[in-house]
KOLPA-886443 format. One record per atom (N, C-alpha, C, CB): x, y negated, z; residue in three letters; atom name; residue number from 1. Coordinates in Angstrom, 3 decimals. Glycine has a CB too. Layout:
BEGIN
SITE        xx        yy        zz  resn  name  resi
SITE         X         Y         Z   ALA    CA   NUM
...
REM end
This chain:
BEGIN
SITE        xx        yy        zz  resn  name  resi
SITE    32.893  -213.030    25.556   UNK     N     1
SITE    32.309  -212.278    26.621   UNK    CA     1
SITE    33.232  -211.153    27.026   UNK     C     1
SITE    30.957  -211.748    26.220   UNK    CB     1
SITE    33.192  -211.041    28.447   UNK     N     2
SITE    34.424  -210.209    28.493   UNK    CA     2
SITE    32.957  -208.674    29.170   UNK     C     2
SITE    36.204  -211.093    29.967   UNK    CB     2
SITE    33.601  -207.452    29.003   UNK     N     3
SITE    32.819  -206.288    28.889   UNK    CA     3
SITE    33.779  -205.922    30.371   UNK     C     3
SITE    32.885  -205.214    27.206   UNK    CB     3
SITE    32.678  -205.573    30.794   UNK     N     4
SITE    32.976  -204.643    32.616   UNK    CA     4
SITE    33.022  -203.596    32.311   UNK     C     4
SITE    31.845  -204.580    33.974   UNK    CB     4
SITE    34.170  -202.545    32.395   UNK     N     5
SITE    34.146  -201.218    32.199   UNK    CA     5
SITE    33.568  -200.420    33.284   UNK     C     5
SITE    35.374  -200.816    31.937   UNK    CB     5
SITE    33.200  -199.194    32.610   UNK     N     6
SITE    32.233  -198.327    33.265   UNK    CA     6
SITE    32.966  -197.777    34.391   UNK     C     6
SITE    31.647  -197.217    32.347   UNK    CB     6
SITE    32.368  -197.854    35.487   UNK     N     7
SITE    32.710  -197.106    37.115   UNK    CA     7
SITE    31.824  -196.104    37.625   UNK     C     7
SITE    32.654  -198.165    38.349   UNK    CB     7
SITE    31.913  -195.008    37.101   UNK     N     8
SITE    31.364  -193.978    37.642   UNK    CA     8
SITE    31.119  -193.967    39.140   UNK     C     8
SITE    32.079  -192.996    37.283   UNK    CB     8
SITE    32.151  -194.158    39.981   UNK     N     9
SITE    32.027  -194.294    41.422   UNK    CA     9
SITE    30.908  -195.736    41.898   UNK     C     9
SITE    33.733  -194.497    41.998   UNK    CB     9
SITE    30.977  -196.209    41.039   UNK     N    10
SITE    30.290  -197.770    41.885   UNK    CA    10
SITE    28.856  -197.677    42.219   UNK     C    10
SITE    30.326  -199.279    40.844   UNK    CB    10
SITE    28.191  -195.989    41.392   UNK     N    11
SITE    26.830  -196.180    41.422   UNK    CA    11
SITE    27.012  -195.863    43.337   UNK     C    11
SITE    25.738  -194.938    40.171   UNK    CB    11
SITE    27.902  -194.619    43.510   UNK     N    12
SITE    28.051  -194.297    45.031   UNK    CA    12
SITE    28.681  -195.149    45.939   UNK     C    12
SITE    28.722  -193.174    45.211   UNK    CB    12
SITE    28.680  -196.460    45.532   UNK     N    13
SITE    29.207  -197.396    46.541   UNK    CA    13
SITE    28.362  -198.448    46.889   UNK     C    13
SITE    30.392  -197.963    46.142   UNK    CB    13
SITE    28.089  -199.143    48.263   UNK     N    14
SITE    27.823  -200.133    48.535   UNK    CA    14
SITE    26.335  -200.269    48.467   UNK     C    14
SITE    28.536  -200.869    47.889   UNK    CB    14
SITE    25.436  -201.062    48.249   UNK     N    15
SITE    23.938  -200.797    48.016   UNK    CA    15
SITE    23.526  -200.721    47.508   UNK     C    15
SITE    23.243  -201.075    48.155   UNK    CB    15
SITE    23.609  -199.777    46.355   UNK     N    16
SITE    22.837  -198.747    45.510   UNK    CA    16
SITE    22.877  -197.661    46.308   UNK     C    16
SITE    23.391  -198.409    44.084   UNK    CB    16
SITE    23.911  -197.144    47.139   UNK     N    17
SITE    23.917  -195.828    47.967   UNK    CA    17
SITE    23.123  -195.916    48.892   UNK     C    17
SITE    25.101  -195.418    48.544   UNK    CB    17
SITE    23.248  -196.971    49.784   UNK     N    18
SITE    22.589  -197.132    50.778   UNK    CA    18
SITE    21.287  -197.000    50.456   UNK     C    18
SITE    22.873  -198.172    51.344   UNK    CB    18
SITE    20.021  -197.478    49.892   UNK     N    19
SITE    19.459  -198.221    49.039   UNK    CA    19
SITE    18.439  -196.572    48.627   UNK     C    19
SITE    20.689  -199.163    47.795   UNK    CB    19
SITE    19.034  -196.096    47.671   UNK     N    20
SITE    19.129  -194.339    47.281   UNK    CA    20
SITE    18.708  -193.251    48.750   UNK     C    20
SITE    21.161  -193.915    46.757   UNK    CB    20
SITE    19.733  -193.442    50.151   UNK     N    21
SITE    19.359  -192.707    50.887   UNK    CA    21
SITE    19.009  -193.260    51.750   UNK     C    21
SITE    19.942  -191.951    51.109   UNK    CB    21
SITE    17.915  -194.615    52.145   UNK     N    22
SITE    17.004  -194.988    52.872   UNK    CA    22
SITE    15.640  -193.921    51.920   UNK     C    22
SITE    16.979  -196.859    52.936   UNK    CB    22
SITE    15.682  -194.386    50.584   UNK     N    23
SITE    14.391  -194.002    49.956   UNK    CA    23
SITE    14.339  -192.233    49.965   UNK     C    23
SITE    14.335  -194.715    48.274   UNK    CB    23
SITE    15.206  -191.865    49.802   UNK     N    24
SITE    15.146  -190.167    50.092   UNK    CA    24
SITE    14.967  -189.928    51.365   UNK     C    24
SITE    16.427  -189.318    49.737   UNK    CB    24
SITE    14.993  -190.457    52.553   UNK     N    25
SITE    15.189  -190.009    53.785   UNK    CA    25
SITE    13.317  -190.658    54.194   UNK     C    25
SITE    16.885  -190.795    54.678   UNK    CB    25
SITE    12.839  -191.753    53.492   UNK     N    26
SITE    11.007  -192.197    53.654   UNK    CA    26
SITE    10.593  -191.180    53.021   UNK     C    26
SITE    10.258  -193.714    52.895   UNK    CB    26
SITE    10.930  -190.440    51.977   UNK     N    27
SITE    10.410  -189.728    51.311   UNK    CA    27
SITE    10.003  -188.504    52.035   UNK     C    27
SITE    11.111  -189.609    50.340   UNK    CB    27
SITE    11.315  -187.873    52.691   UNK     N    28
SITE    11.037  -186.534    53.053   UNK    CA    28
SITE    10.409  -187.280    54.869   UNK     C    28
SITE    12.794  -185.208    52.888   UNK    CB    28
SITE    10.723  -187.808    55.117   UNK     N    29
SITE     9.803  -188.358    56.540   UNK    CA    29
SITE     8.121  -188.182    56.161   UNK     C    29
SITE    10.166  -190.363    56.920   UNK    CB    29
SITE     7.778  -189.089    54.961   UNK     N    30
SITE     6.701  -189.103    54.771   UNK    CA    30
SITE     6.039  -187.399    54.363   UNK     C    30
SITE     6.639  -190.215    53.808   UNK    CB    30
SITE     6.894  -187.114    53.443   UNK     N    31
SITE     6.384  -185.234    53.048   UNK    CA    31
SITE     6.641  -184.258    54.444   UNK     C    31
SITE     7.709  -184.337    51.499   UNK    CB    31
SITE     7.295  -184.745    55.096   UNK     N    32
SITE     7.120  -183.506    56.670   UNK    CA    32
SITE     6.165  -184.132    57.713   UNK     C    32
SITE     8.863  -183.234    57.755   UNK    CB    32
SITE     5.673  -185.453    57.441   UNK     N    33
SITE     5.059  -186.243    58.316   UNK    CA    33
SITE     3.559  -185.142    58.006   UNK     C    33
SITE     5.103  -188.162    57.896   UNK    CB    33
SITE     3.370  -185.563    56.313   UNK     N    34
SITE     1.539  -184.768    56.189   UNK    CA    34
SITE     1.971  -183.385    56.201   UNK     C    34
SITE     0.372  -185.082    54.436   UNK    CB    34
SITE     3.158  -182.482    56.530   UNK     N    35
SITE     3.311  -181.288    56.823   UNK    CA    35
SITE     2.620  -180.751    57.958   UNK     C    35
SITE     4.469  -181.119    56.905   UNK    CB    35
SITE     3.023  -181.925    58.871   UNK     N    36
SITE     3.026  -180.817    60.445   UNK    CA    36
SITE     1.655  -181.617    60.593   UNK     C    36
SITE     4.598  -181.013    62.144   UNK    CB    36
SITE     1.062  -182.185    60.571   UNK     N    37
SITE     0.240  -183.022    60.573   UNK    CA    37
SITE    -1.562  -182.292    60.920   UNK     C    37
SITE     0.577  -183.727    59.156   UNK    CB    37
SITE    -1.214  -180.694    59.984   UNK     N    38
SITE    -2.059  -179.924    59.535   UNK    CA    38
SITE    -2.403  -179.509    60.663   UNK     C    38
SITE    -1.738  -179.067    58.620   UNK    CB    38
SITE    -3.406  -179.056    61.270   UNK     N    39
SITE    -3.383  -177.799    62.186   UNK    CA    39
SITE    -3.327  -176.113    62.066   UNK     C    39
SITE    -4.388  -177.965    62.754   UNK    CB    39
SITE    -3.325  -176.352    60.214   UNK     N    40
SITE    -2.795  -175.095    59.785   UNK    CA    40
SITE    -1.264  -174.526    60.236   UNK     C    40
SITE    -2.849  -175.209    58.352   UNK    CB    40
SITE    -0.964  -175.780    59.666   UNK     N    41
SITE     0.776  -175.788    59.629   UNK    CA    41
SITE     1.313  -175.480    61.087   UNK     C    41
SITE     1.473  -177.450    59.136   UNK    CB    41
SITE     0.427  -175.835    62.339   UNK     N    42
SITE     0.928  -175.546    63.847   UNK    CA    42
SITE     0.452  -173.870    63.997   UNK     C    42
SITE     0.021  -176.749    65.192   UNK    CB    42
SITE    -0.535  -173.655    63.570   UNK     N    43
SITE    -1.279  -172.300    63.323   UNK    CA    43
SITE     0.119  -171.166    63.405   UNK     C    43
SITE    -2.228  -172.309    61.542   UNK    CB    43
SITE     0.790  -171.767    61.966   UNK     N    44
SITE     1.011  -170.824    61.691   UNK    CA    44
SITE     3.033  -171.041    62.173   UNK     C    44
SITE     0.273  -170.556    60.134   UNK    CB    44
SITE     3.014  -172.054    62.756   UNK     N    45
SITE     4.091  -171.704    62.995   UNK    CA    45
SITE     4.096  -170.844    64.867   UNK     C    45
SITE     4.962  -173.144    62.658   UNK    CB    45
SITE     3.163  -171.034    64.937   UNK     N    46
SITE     2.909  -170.467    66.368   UNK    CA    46
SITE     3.065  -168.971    66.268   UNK     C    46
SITE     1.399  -170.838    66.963   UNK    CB    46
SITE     2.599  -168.538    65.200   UNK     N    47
SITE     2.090  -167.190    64.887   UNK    CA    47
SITE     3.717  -166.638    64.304   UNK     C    47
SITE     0.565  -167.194    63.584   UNK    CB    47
SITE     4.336  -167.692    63.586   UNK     N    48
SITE     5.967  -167.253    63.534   UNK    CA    48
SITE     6.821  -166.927    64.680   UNK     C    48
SITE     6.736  -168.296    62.975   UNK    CB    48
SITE     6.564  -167.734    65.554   UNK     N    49
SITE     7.307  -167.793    67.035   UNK    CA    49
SITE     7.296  -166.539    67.596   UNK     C    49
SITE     6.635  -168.755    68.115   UNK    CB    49
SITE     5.768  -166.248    67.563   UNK     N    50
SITE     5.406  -164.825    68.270   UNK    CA    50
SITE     5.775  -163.773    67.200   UNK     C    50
SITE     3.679  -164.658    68.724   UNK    CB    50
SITE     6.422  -163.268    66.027   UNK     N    51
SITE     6.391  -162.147    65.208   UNK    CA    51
SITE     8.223  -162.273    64.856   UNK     C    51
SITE     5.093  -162.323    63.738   UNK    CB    51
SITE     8.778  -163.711    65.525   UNK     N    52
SITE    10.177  -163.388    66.056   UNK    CA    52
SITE    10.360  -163.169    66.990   UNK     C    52
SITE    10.982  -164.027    65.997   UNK    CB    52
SITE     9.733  -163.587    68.276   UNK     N    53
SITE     9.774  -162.819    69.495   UNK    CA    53
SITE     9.821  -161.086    69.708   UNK     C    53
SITE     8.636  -163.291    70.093   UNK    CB    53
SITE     8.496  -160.909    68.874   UNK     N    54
SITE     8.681  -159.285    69.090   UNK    CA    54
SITE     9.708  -158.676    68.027   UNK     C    54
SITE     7.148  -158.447    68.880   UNK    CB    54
SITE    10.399  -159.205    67.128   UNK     N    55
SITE    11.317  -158.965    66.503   UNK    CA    55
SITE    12.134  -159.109    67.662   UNK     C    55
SITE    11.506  -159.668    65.331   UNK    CB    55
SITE    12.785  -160.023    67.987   UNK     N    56
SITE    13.965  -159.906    69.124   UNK    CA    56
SITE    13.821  -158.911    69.799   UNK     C    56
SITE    14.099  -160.938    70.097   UNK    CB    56
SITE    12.634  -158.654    70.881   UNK     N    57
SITE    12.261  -157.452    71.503   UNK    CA    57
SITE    12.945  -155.813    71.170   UNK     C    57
SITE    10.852  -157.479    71.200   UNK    CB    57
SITE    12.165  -155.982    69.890   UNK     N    58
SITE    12.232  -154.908    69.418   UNK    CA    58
SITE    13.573  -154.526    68.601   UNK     C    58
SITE    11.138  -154.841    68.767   UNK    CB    58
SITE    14.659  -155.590    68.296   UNK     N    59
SITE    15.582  -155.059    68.627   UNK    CA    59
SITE    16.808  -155.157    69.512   UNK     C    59
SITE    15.736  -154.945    67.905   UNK    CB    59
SITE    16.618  -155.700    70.621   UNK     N    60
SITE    17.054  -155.366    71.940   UNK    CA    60
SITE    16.748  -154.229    72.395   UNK     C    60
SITE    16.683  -156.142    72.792   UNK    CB    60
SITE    15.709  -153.920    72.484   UNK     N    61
SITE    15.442  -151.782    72.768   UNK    CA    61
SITE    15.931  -151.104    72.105   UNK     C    61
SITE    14.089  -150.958    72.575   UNK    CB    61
SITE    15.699  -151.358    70.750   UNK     N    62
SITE    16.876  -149.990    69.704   UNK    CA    62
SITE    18.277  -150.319    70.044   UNK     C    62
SITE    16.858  -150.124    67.584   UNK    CB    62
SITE    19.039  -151.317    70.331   UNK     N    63
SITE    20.408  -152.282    70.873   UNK    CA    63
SITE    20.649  -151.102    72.000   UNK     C    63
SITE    20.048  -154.291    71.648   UNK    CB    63
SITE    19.851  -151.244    72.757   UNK     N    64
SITE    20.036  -150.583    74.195   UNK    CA    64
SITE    19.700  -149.075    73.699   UNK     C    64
SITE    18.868  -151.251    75.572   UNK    CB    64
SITE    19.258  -148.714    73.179   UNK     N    65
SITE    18.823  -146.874    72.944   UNK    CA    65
SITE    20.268  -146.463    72.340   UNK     C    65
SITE    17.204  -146.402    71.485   UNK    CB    65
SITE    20.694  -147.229    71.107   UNK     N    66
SITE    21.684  -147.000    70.784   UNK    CA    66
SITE    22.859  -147.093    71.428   UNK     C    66
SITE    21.679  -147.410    70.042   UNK    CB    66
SITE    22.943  -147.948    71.987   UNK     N    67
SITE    24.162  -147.803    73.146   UNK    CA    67
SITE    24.314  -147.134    74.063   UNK     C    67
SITE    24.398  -148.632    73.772   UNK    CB    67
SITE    22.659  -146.681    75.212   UNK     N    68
SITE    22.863  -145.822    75.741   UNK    CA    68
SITE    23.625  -144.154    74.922   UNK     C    68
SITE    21.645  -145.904    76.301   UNK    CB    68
SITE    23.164  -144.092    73.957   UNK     N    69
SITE    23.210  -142.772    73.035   UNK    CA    69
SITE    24.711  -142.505    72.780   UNK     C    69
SITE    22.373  -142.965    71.502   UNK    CB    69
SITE    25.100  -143.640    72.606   UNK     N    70
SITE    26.567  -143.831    72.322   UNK    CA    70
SITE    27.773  -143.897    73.766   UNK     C    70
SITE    26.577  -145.337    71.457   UNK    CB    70
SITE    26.518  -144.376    74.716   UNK     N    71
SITE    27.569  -143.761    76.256   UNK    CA    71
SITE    28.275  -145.051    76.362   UNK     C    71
SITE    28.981  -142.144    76.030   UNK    CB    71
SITE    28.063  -146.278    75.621   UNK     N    72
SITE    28.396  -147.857    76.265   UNK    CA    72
SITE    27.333  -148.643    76.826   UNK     C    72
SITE    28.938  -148.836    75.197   UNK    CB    72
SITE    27.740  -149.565    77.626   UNK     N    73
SITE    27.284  -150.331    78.763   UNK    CA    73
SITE    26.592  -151.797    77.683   UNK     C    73
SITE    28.853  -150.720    80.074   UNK    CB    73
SITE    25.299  -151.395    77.997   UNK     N    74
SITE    23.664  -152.500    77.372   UNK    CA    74
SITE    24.780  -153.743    78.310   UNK     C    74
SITE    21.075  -151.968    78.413   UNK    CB    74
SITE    24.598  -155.371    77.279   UNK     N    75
SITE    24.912  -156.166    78.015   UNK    CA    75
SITE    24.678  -156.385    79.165   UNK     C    75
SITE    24.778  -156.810    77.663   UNK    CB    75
SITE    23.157  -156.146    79.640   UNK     N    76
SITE    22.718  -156.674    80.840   UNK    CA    76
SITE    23.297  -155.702    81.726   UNK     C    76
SITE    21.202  -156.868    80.972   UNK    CB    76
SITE    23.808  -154.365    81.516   UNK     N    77
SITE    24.606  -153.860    82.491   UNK    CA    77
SITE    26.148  -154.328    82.942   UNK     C    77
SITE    24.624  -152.653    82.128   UNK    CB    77
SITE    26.628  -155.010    81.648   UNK     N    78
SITE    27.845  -155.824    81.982   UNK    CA    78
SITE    28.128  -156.468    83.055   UNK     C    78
SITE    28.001  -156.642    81.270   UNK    CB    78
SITE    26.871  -157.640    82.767   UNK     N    79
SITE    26.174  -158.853    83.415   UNK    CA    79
SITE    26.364  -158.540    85.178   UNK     C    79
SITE    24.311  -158.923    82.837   UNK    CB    79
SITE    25.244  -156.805    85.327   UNK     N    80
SITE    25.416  -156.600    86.281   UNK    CA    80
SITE    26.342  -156.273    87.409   UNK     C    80
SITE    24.965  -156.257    86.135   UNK    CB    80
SITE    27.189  -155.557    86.711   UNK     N    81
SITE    29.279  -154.740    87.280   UNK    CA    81
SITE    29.417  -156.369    86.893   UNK     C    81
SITE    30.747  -152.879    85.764   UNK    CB    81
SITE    29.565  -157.245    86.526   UNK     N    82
SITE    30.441  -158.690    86.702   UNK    CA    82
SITE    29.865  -159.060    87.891   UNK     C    82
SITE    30.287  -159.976    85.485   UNK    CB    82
SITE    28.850  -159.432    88.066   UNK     N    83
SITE    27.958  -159.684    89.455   UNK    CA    83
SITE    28.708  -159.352    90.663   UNK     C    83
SITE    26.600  -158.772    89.529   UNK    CB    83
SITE    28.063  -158.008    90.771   UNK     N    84
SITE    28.978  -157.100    91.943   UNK    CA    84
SITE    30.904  -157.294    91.969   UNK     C    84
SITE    28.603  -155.178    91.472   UNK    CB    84
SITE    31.657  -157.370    90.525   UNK     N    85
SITE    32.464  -157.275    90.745   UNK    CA    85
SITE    33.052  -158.691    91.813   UNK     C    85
SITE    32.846  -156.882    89.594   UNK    CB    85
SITE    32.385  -159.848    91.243   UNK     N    86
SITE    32.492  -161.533    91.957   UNK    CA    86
SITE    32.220  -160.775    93.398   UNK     C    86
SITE    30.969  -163.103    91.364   UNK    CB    86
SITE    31.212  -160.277    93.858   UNK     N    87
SITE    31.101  -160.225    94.917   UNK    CA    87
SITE    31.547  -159.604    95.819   UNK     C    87
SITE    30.442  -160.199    94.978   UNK    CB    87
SITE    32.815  -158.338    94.898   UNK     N    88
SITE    33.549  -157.665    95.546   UNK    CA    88
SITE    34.957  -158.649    96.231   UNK     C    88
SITE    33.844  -156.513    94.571   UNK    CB    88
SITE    35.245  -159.238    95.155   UNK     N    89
SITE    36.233  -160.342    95.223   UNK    CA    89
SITE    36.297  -161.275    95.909   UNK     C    89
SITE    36.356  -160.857    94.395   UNK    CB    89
SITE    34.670  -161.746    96.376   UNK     N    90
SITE    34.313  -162.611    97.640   UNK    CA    90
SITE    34.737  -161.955    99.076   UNK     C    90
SITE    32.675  -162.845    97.659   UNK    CB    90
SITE    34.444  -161.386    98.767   UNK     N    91
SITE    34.454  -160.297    99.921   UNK    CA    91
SITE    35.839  -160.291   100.396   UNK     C    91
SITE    34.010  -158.753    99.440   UNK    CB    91
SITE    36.582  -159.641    99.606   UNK     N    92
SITE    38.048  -159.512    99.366   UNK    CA    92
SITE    38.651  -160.414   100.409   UNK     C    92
SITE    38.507  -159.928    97.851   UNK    CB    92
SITE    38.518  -161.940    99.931   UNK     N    93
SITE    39.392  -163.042    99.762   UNK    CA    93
SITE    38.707  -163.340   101.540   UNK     C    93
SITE    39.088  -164.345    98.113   UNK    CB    93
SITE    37.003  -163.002   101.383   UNK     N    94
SITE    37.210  -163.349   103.377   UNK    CA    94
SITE    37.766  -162.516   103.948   UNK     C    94
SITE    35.944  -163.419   104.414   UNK    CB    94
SITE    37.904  -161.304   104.177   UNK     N    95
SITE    38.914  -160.415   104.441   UNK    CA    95
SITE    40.140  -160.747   104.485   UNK     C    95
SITE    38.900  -159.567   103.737   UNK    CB    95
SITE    41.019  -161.056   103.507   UNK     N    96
SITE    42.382  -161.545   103.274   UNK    CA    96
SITE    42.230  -163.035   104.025   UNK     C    96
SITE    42.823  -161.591   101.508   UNK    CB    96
SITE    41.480  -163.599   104.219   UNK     N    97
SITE    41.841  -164.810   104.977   UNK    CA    97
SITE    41.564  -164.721   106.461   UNK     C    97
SITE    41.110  -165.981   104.428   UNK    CB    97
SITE    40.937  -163.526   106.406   UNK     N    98
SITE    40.640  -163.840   108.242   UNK    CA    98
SITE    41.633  -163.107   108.848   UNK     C    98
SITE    39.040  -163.246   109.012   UNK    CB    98
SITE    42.430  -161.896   107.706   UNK     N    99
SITE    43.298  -161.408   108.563   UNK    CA    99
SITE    44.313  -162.187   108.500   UNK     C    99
SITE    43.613  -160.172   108.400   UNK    CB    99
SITE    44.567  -163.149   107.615   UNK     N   100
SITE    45.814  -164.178   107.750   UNK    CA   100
SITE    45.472  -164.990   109.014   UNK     C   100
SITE    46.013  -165.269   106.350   UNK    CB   100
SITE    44.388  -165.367   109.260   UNK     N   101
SITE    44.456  -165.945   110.447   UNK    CA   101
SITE    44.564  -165.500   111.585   UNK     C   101
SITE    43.745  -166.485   110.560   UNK    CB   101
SITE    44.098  -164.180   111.908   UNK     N   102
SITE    44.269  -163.345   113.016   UNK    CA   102
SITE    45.900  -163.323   113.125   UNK     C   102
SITE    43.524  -161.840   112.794   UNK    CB   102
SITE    46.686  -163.020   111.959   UNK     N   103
SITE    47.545  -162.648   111.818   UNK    CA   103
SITE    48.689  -163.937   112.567   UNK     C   103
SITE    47.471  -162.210   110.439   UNK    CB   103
SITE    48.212  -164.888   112.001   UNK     N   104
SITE    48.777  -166.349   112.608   UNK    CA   104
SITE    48.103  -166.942   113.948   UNK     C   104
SITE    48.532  -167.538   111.458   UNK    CB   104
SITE    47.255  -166.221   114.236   UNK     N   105
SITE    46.638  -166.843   115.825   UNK    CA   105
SITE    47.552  -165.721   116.819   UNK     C   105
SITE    44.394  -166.600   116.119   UNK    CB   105
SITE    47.644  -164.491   116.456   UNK     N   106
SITE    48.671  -163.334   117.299   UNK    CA   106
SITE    50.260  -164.095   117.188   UNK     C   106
SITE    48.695  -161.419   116.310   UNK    CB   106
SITE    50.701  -164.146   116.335   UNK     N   107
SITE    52.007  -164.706   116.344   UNK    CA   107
SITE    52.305  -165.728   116.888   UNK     C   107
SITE    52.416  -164.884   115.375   UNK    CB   107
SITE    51.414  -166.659   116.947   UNK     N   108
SITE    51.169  -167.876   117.846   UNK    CA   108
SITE    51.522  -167.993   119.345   UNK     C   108
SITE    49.837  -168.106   117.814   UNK    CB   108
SITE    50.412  -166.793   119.427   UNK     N   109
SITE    50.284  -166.749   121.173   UNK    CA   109
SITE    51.395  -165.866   121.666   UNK     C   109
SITE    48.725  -166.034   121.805   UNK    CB   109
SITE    51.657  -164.490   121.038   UNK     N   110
SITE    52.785  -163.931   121.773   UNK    CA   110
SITE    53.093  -162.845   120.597   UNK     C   110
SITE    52.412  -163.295   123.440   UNK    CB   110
SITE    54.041  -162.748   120.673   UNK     N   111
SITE    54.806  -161.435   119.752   UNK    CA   111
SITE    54.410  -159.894   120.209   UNK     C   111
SITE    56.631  -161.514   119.970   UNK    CB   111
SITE    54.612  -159.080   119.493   UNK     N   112
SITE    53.658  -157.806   119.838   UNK    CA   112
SITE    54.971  -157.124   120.291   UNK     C   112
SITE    52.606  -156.934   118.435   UNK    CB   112
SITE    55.154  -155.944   121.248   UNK     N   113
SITE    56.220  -155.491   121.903   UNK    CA   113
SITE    56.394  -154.706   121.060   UNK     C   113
SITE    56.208  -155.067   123.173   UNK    CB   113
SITE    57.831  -154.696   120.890   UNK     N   114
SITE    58.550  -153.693   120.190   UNK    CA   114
SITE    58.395  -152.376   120.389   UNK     C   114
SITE    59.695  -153.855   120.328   UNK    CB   114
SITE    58.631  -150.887   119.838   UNK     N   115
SITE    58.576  -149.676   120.513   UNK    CA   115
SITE    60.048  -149.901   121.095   UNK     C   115
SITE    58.249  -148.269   119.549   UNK    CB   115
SITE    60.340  -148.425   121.846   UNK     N   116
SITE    60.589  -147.760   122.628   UNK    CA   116
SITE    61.736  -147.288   121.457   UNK     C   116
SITE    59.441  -146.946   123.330   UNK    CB   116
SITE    63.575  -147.555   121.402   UNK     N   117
SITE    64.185  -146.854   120.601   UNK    CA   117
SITE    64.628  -145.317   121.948   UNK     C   117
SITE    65.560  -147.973   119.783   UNK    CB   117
SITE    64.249  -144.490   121.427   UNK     N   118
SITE    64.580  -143.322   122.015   UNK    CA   118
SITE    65.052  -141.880   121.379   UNK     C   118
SITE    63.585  -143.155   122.649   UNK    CB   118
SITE    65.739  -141.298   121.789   UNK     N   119
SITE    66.068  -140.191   120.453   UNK    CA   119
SITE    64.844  -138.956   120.547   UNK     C   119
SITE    67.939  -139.296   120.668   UNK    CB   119
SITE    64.374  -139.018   121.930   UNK     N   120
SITE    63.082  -137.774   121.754   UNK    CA   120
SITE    62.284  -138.728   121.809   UNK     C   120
SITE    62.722  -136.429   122.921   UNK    CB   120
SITE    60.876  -137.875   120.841   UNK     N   121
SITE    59.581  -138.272   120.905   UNK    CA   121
SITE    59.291  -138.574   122.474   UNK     C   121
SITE    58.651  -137.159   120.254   UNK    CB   121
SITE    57.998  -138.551   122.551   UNK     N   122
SITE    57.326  -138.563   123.771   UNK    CA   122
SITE    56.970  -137.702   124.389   UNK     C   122
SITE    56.522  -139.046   123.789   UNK    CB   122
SITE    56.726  -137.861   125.093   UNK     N   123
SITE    56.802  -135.795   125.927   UNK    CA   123
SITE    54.720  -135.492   125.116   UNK     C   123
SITE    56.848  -135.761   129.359   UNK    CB   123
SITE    53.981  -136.126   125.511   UNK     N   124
SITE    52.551  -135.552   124.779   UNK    CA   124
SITE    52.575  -135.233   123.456   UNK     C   124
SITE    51.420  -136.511   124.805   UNK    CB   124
SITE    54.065  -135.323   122.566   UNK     N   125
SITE    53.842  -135.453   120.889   UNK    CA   125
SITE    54.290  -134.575   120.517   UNK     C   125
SITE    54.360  -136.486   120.057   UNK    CB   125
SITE    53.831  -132.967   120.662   UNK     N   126
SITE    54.475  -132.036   119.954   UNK    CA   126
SITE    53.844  -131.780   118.558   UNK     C   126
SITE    54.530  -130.861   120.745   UNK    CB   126
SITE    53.456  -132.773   117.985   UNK     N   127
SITE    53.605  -132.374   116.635   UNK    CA   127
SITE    55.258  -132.932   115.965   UNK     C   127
SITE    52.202  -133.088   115.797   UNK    CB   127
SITE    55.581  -133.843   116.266   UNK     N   128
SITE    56.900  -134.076   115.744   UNK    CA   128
SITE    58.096  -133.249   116.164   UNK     C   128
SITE    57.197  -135.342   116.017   UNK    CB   128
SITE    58.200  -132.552   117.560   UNK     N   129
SITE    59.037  -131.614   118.036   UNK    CA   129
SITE    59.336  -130.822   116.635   UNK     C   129
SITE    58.365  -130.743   119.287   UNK    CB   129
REM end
């Protein structure tokens, strides 16, 4: 008789593993299945939802007290100067494009007249005299 030596790894191979985590995975299906099942168990996770909510709340206001106190900008004021700033930038860019086009519809049609090279001002301009 010939003797099969021991393989530590073989229990984690092939279907014994498989086999192992079908039955752990019915197991905890079945134990969270009669969990939620309860109407206790919805009870009270409802009642969790709401006592992290006012946790969040409540510290988002001390968040913001403290920051005001400290003389930095609460996220949602960030939020807000980013806002405005996009919309400064919108702004901007129609500006910069309409005067490019003005700029290219004038050049188009006719060139703007040169001044006047003269060595005196103009006779009405005595501030430069």
């Amino acid at each position: 008789m010939t003797q099969k030596s021991f393989d530590p790894f073989e229990i984690w191979s092939g279907a014994k593993w498989q086999e192992m985590v079908q039955k752990w995975e019915h197991e905890i299906n079945d134990w969270s299945g009669k969990v939620t099942e309860n109407e206790q168990f919805g009870a009270m996770m409802g009642q969790l939802t709401k006592v992290q909510i006012v946790a969040q709340n409540a510290f988002a206001e001390q968040m913001e007290t403290l920051l005001r106190n400290l003389n930095l900008p609460s996220k949602a004021q960030v939020d807000a100067l980013s806002e405005r700033l996009d919309a400064i930038e919108d702004s901007i860019e129609r500006v910069r494009l309409a005067v490019e086009a003005l700029a290219t519809k004038t050049a188009a049609t006719e060139a703007p007249p040169e001044p006047k090279r003269t060595r005196k001002p103009p006779a009405g301009d005595a501030s430069r005299a």
